[in-house]
NUVEXVO-338448 format. One record per residue (C-alpha): residue number from 1; residue in one letter; x, y, z. Coordinates in nm, 2 decimals. Layout:
BEGIN
+-----+------+--------+--------+--------+
: pos : code :     xx :     yy :     zz :
+-----+------+--------+--------+--------+
: NUM :    a :      X :      Y :      Z :
...
+-----+------+--------+--------+--------+
***
This chain:
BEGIN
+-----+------+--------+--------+--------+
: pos : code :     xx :     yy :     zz :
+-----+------+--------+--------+--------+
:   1 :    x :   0.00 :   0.00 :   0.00 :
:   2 :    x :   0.11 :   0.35 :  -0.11 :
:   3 :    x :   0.18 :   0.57 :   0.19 :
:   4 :    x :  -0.02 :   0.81 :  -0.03 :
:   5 :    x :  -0.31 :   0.58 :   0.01 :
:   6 :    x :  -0.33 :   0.58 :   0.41 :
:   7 :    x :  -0.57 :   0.83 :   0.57 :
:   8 :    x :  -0.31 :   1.03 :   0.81 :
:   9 :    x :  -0.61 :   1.11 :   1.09 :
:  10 :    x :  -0.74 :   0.70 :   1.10 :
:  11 :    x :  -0.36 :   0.60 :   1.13 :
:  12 :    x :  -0.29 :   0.85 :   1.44 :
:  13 :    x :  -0.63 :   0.73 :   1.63 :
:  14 :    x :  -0.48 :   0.33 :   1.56 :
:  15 :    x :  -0.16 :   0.43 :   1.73 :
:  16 :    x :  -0.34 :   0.62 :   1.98 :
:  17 :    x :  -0.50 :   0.32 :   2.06 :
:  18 :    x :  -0.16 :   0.19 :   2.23 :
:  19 :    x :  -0.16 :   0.30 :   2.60 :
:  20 :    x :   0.21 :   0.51 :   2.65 :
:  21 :    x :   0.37 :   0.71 :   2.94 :
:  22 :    x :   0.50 :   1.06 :   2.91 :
:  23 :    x :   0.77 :   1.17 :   2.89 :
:  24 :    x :   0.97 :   1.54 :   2.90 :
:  25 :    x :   1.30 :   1.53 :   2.71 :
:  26 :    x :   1.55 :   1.83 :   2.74 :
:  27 :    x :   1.86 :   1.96 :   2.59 :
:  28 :    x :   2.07 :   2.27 :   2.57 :
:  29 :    x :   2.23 :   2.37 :   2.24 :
:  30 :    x :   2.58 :   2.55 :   2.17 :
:  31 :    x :   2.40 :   2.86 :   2.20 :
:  32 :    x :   2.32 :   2.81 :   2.58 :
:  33 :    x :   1.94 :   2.78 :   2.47 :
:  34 :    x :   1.76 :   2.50 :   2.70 :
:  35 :    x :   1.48 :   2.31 :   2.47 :
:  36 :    x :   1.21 :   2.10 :   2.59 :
:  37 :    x :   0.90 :   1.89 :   2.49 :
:  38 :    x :   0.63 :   1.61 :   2.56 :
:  39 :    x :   0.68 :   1.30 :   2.40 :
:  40 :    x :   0.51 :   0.98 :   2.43 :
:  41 :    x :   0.77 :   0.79 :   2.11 :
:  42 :    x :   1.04 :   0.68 :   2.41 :
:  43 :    x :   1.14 :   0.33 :   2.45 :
:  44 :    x :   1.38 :   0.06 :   2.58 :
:  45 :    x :   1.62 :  -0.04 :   2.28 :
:  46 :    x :   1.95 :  -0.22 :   2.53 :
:  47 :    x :   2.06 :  -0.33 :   2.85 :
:  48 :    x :   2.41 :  -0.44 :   2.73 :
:  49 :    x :   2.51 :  -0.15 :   2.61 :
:  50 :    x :   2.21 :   0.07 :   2.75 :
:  51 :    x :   2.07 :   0.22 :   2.47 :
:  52 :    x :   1.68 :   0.43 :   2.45 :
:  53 :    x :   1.57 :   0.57 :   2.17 :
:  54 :    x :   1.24 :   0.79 :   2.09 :
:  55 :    x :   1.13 :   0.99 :   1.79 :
:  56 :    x :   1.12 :   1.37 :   1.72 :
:  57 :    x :   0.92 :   1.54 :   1.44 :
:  58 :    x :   1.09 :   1.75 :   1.17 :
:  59 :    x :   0.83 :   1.99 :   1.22 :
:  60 :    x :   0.90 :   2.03 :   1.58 :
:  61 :    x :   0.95 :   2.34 :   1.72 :
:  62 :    x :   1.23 :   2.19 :   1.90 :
:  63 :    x :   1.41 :   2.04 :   1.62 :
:  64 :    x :   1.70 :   2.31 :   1.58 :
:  65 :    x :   1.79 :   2.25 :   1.98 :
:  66 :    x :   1.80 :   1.86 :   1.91 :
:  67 :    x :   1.94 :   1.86 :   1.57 :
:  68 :    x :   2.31 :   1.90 :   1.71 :
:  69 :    x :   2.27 :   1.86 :   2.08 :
:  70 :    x :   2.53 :   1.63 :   2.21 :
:  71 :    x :   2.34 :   1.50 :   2.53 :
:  72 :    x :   1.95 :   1.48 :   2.59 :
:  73 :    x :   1.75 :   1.38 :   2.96 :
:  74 :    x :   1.43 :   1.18 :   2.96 :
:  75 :    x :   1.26 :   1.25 :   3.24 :
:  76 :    x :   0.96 :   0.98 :   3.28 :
:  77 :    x :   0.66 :   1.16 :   3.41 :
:  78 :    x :   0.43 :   1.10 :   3.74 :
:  79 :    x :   0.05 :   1.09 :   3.72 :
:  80 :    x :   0.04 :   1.44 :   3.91 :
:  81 :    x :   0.27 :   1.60 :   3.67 :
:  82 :    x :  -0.01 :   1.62 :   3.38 :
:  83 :    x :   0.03 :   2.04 :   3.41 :
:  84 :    x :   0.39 :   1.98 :   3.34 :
:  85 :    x :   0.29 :   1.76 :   3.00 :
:  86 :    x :   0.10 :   1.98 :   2.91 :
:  87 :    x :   0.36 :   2.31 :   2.94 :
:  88 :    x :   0.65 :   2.12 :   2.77 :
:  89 :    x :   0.37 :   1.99 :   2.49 :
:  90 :    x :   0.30 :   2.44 :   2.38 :
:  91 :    x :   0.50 :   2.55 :   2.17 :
:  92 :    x :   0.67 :   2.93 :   2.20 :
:  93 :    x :   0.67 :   2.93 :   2.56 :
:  94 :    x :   0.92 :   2.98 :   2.82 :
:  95 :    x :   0.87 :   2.60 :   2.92 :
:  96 :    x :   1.11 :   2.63 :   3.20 :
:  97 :    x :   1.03 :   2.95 :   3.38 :
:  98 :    x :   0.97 :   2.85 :   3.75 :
:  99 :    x :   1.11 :   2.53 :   3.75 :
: 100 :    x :   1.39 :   2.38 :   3.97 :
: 101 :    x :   1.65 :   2.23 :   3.74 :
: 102 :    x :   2.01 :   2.03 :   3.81 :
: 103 :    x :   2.25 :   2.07 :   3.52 :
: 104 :    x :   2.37 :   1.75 :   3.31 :
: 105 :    x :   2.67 :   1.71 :   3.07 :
: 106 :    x :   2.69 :   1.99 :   2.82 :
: 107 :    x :   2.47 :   2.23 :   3.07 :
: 108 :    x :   2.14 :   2.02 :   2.99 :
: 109 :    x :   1.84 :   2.08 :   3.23 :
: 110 :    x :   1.76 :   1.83 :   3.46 :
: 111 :    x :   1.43 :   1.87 :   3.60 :
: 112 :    x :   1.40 :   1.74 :   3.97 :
: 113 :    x :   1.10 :   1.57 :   3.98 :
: 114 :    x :   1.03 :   1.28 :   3.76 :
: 115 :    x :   0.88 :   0.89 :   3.78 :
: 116 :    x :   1.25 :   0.82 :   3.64 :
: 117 :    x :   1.50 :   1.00 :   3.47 :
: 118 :    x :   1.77 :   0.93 :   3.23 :
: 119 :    x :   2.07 :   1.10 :   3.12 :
: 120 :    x :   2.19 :   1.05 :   2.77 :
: 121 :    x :   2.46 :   1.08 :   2.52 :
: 122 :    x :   2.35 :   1.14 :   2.18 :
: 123 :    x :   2.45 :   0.76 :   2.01 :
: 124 :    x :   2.27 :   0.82 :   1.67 :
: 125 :    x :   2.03 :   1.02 :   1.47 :
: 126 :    x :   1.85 :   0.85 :   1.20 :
: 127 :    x :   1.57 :   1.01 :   0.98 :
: 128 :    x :   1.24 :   0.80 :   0.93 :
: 129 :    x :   0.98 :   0.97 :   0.75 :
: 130 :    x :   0.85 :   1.29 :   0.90 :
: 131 :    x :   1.03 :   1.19 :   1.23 :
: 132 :    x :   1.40 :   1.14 :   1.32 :
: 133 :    x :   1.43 :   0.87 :   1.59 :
: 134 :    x :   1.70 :   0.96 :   1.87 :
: 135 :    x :   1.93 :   0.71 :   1.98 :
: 136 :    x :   2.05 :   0.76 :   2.35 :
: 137 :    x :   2.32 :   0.57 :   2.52 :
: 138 :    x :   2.26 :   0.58 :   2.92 :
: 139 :    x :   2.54 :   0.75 :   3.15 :
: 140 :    x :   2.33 :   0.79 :   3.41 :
: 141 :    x :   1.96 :   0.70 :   3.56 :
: 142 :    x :   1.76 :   0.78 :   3.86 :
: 143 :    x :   1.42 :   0.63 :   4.01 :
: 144 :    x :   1.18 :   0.82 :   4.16 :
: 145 :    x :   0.86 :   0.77 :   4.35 :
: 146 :    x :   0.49 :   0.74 :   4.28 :
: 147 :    x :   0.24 :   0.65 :   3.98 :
: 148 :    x :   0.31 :   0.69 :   3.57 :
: 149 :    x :   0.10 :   0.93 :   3.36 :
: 150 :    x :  -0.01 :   0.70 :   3.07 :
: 151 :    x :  -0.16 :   0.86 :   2.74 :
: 152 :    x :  -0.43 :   0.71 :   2.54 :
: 153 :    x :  -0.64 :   0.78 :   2.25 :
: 154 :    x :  -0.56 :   1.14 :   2.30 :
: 155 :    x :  -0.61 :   1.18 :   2.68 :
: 156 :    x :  -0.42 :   1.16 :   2.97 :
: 157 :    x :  -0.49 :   0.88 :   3.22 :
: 158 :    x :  -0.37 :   0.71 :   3.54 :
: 159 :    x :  -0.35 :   0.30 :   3.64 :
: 160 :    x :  -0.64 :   0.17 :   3.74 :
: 161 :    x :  -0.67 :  -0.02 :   4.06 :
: 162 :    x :  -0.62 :  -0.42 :   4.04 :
+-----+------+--------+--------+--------+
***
């Protein structure tokens, strides 16, 4: 089938249908910019090396900050951090005004509060379509406590009890 042929708006609700968590994902670029923004595309790719990878439109607003950052953080969001979803998900604003950040290699933000977190080194860029999926090797990881804030179909949601 001709990728001509699919309707755009059926295929998004079909992957919509797959339950996800949320995730924020930072840099900083050469210029001493900080860049941030909601994704839902991260995975698990290795243990042995550890490797993640998620995916980044071309039309982001973020893509110049990504497009030659060295290092990225994945920060893994909590089910009472929807507000913060939804302020790294805008586009134009200040998306770090208020918050309490560490610093990572190359300067990027770290936010302090997170489900987990992990620190990356760029391994690989590698266009796909209207994406360009990140490859990330792991220096560093941390845990936190509490619930995840899962997406589906287009909303926010939280685990239901067993």
């Amino acid at each position: 089938m001709s990728s001509n042929a699919v309707d755009a708006r059926a295929l998004r609700d079909a992957f919509g249908a797959f339950a996800t968590g949320v995730t924020v994902i930072t840099t900083r670029d050469a210029a001493g910019t900080d860049w941030g923004l909601t994704a839902n595309s991260f995975s698990s790719v290795s243990l042995d090396p550890p490797l993640l990878s998620w995916c980044l439109g071309n039309a982001s607003d973020c893509f110049a900050g990504f497009e030659e950052a060295s290092h990225f953080a994945v920060h893994v969001l909590r089910a009472d951090q929807e507000a913060l979803s939804a302020t790294f998900a805008r586009k134009g604003a200040d998306k770090f005004a208020g918050l309490a950040l560490e610093r990572g290699p190359a300067g990027i933000p770290l936010l302090s509060e997170y489900l987990a977190r992990f620190v990356c080194r760029v391994a690989g860029r590698y266009p796909a379509g209207d994406h360009v999926i990140f490859l990330g090797e792991i220096l560093d990881f941390q845990i936190g406590e509490g619930e995840p804030l899962l997406f589906h179909r287009g909303r926010y949601g939280r685990l239901a009890a067993p």
